[in-house]
PASETOR-46490 format. One line per 3 residues: number of its first residue (from 1); their letters; for each residue x, y, z of C-alpha. Coordinates in steps of 0.5 Angstrom, whole numbers. Layout:
PASETOR-46490
NUM) a) X Y Z | ...
//
This chain:
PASETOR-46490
1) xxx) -35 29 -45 | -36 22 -48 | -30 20 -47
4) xxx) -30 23 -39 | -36 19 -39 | -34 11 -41
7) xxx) -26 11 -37 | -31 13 -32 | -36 8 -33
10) xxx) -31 3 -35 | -26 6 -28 | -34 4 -24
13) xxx) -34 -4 -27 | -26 -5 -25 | -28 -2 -18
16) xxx) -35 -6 -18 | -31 -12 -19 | -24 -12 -14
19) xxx) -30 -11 -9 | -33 -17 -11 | -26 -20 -9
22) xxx) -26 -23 -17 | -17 -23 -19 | -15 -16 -21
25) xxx) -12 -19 -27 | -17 -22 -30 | -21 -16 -28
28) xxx) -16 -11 -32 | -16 -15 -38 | -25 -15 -37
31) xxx) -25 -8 -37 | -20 -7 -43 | -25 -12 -46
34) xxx) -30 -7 -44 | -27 -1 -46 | -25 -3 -53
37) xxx) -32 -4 -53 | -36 2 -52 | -30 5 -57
40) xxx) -33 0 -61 | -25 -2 -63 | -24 -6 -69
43) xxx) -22 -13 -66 | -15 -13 -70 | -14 -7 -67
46) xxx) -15 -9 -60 | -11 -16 -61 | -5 -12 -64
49) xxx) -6 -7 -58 | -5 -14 -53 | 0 -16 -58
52) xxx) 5 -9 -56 | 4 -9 -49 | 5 -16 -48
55) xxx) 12 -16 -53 | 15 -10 -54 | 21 -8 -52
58) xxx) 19 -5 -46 | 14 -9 -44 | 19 -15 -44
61) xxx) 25 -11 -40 | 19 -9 -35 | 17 -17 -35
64) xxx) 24 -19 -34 | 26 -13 -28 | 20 -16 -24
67) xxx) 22 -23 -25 | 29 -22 -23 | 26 -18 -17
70) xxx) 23 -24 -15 | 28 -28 -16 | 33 -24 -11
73) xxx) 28 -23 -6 | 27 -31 -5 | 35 -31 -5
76) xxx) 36 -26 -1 | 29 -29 4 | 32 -36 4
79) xxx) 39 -35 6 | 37 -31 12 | 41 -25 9
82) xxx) 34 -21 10 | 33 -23 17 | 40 -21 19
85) xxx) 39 -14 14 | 33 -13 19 | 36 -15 25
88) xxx) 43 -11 24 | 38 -4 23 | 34 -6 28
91) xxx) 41 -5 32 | 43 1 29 | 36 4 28
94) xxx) 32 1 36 | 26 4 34 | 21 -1 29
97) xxx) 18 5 25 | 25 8 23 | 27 0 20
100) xxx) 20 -1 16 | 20 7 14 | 27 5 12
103) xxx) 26 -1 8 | 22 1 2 | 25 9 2
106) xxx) 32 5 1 | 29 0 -4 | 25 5 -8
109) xxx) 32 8 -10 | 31 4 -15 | 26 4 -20
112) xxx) 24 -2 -21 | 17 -5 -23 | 13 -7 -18
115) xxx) 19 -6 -14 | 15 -5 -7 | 15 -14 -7
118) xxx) 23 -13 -6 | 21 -9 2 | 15 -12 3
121) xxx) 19 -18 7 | 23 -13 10 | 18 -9 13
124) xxx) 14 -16 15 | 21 -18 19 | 21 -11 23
127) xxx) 14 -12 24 | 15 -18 27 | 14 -17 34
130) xxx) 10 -12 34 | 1 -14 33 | 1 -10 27
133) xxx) -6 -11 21 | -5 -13 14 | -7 -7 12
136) xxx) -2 -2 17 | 4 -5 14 | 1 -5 7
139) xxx) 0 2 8 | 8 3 10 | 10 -1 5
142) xxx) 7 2 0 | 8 9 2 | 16 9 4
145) xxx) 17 7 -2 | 15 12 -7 | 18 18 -3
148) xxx) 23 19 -9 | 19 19 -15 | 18 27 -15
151) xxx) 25 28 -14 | 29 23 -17 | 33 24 -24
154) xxx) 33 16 -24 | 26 16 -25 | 23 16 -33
157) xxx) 17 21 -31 | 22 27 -28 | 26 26 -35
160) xxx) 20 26 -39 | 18 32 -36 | 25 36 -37
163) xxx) 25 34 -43 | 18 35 -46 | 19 42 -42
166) xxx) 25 45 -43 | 27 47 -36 | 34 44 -32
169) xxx) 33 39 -28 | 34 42 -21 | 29 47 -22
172) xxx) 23 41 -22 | 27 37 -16 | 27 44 -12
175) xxx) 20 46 -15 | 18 38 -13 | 22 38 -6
178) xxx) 15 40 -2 | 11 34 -5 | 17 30 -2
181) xxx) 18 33 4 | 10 32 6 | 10 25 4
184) xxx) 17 23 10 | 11 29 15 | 5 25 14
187) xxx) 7 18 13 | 10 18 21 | 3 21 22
190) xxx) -1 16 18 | 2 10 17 | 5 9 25
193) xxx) -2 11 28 | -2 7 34 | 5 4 34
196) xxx) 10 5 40 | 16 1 42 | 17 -6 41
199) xxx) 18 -11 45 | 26 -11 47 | 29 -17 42
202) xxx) 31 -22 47 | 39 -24 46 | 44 -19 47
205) xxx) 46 -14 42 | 52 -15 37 | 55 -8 38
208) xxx) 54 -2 33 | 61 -3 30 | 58 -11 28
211) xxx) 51 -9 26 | 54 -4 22 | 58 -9 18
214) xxx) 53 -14 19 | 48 -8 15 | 54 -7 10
217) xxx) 54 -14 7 | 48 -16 8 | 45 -11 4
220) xxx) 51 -10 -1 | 47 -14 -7 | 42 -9 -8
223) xxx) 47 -3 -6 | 50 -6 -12 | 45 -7 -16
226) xxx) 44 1 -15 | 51 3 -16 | 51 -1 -24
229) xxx) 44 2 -26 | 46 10 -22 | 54 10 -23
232) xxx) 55 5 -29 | 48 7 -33 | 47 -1 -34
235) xxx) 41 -3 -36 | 37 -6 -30 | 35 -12 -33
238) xxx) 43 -13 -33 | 44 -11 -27 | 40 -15 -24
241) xxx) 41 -21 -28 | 48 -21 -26 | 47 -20 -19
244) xxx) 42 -26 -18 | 48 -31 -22 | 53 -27 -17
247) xxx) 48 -30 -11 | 48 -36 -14 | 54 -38 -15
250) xxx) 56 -34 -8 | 52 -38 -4 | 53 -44 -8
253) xxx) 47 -46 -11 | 47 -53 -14 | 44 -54 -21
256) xxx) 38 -57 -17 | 37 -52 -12 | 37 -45 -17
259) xxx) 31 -49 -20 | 28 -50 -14 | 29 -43 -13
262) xxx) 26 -41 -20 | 20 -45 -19 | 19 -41 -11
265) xxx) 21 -35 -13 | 18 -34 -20 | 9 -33 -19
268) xxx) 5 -33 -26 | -1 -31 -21 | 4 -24 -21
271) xxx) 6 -25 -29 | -1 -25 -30 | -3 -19 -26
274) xxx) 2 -16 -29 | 0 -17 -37 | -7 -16 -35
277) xxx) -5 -9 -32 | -1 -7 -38 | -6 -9 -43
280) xxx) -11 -5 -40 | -6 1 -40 | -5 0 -47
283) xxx) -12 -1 -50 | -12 6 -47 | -8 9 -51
286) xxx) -11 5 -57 | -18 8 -56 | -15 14 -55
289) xxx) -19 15 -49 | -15 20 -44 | -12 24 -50
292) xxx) -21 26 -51 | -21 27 -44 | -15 32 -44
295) xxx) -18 35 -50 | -24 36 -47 | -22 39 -40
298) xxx) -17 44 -44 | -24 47 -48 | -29 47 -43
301) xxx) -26 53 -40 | -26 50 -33 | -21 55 -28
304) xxx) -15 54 -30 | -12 50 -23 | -19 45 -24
307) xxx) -17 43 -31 | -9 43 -29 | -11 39 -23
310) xxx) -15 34 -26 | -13 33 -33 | -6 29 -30
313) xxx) -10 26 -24 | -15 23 -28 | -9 20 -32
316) xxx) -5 17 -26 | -11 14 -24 | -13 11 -30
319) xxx) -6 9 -32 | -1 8 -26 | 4 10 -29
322) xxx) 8 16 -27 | 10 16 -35 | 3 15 -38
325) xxx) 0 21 -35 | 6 26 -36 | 7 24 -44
328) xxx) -1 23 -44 | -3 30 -42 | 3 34 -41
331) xxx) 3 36 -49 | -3 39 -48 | -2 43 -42
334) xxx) 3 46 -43 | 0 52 -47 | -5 53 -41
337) xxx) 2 54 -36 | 4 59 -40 | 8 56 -46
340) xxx) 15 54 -47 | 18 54 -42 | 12 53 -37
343) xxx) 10 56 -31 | 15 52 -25 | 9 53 -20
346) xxx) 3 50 -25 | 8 45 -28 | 10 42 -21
349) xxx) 2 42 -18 | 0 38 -25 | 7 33 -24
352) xxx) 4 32 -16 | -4 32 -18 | -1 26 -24
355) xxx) 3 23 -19 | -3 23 -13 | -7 20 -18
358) xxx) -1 14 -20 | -1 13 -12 | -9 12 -13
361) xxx) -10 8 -18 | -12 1 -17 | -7 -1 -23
364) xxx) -1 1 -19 | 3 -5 -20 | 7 -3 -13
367) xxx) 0 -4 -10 | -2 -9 -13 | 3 -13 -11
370) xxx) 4 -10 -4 | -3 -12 -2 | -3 -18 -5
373) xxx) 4 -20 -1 | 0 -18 6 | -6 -21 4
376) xxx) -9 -14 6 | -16 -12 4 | -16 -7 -1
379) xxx) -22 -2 1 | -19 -3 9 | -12 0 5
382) xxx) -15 5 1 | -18 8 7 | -11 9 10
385) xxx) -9 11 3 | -13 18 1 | -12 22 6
388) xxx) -5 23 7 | -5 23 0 | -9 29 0
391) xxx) -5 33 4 | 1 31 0 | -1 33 -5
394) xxx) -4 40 -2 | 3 42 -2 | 2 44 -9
397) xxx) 1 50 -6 | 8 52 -4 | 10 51 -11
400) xxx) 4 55 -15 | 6 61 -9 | 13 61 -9
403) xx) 14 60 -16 | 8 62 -21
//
């Protein structure tokens, strides 16, 4: 119970603070002060605990795709290939909902961290004519981008969970179908209220044929991107280094301009919110704070759907990572699903309540920086966020019906 009672208290101050409008980065690293704390966390301890976060191997590769990802999105920006890329769908794709719902779901194909910041501008683009609020188009972005995190075997969170549970991948994907299926439902609901046709664009059309060509070429380097991490199994960071220097050097940048381009592209407000939110996630784990919560959820002899709902949920929403809750509380609750293997239903309803709490969390990083790019407000996000969010993940049913 204790445990419960200081992440709680500690989730209030970190609230209390982002609505005072105090940078979150500063913040993340004030509540991981906080929660060291009231742990009581000898000081060597937490230093060695900001010291992993900061430099471990997963850290840097994280730290290094989110720079890349920046420098990508400036190339791709300045040298008109976004505003062809939205003009050609635009073509192909008349209706404006469709070409910013496309965006971000075609983007989050990749798992890259963060990697909302990539569509953010695409979605500003196709927006462009249309009289849409900060937050409505923070909403989309945000939204479309994550349809495929409860499906995708390129996300780390659905391995973790094959392999931690001993059950076929394409089990948990048709189990997780629904959860994918509502967010694609409610989204055209929730995120396009209000919105109609846009204005006609002024000028002619290009033809489909052209449009699709002008699409193909314009997206090709995130289509490449794609293939070398999907097909070739290359590391992300590699993948996207070496695209960047195919950019460069096929748009010909001179040394002078690729430094300019650095200096545009590469925002250390944006690295130092990133650190400050992977250090809180890590003084979590040194304090040991969501493993007493789990423990404690799993003998309070709380129903057996509570205890399956909140325990991952809480860790998403604490974390903002798909991995951190599945590796943090899966363990331990595998023996309430029945064992090895677990139940599909309940395995499937506790990967969707983590999740539903991931895409809650006030240290998303896809969050952050989708409303940091939109210069949104994030209480006006939130409002649009917990509802439809609530009925996708009320599709946990069809799974724990159908499967349990």
């Amino acid at each position: 119970m204790a445990d419960l009672l200081k992440t709680l208290t500690v989730l209030v101050v970190v609230v209390w603070l982002l609505r005072r409008r105090i940078y979150l980065g500063t913040v993340m690293v004030a509540g991981s002060l906080f929660l060291a704390l009231l742990y009581l966390t000898p000081p060597l301890r937490f230093l060695s605990g900001v010291w992993t976060a900061l430099a471990s191997p997963e850290s840097l590769e994280m730290t290094a795709t989110l720079v890349f990802t920046m420098i990508m999105e400036n190339i791709l920006r300045t040298t008109g290939t976004l505003k062809r890329m939205v003009a050609s769908l635009s073509e192909l794709l008349p209706d404006p909902r469709l070409v910013m719902a496309a965006m971000p779901a075609m983007i989050g194909m990749l798992p890259s961290p963060g990697g909302a910041v990539f569509s953010a501008p695409m979605v500003r683009e196709a927006s462009a004519r249309l009289a849409l609020p900060a937050d409505q188009k923070a909403m989309i972005n945000y939204w479309y981008r994550h349809i495929w995190e409860y499906v995708s075997p390129l996300y780390p969170g659905i391995i973790l969970v094959a392999g931690l549970c001993h059950i076929p991948y394409q089990r948990i994907v048709l189990a997780n179908a629904p959860f994918a299926l509502s967010v694609v439902f409610w989204g055209a609901f929730f995120c396009f209220a209000g919105i109609g046709k846009a204005p006609a664009a002024t000028g002619k059309g290009t033809g489909r044929g052209r449009a699709l060509r002008t699409f193909l070429a314009a997206i090709a380097p995130i289509m490449a991107t794609l293939i070398l991490v999907v097909v070739f199994r290359v590391n992300p960071v590699i993948a996207m280094g070496g695209v960047t220097l195919l950019l460069y050097a096929g748009h010909r940048y001179a040394p002078a301009a690729i430094l300019t381009s650095l200096r545009e592209s590469v925002s250390l407000k944006a690295l130092f919110l990133v650190f400050g939110i992977m250090i809180f996630q890590e003084t979590l784990r040194v304090t040991g704070a969501l493993d007493g919560i789990s423990r404690f959820f799993a003998a309070s002899g709380l129903p057996l759907l509570l205890i399956i709902t909140a325990i991952p949920f809480l860790a998403g929403l604490m974390t903002g990572l798909t991995i951190a809750f599945v590796g943090i509380t899966f363990p331990i609750l595998m023996p309430l699903m029945g064992g090895d293997p677990p139940s599909l239903g309940l395995l499937s309803l506790a990967f969707g309540s983590g999740f539903a709490g991931v895409m809650l969390s006030p240290v998303h990083l896809c969050l952050v920086l989708t409303r940091e790019y939109f210069e949104a407000d994030m209480t006006k996000v939130y409002h649009r966020l917990w509802v439809p969010q609530a009925l996708v993940l009320a599709a946990g049913a069809v799974p724990v019906y159908i499967f349990s």
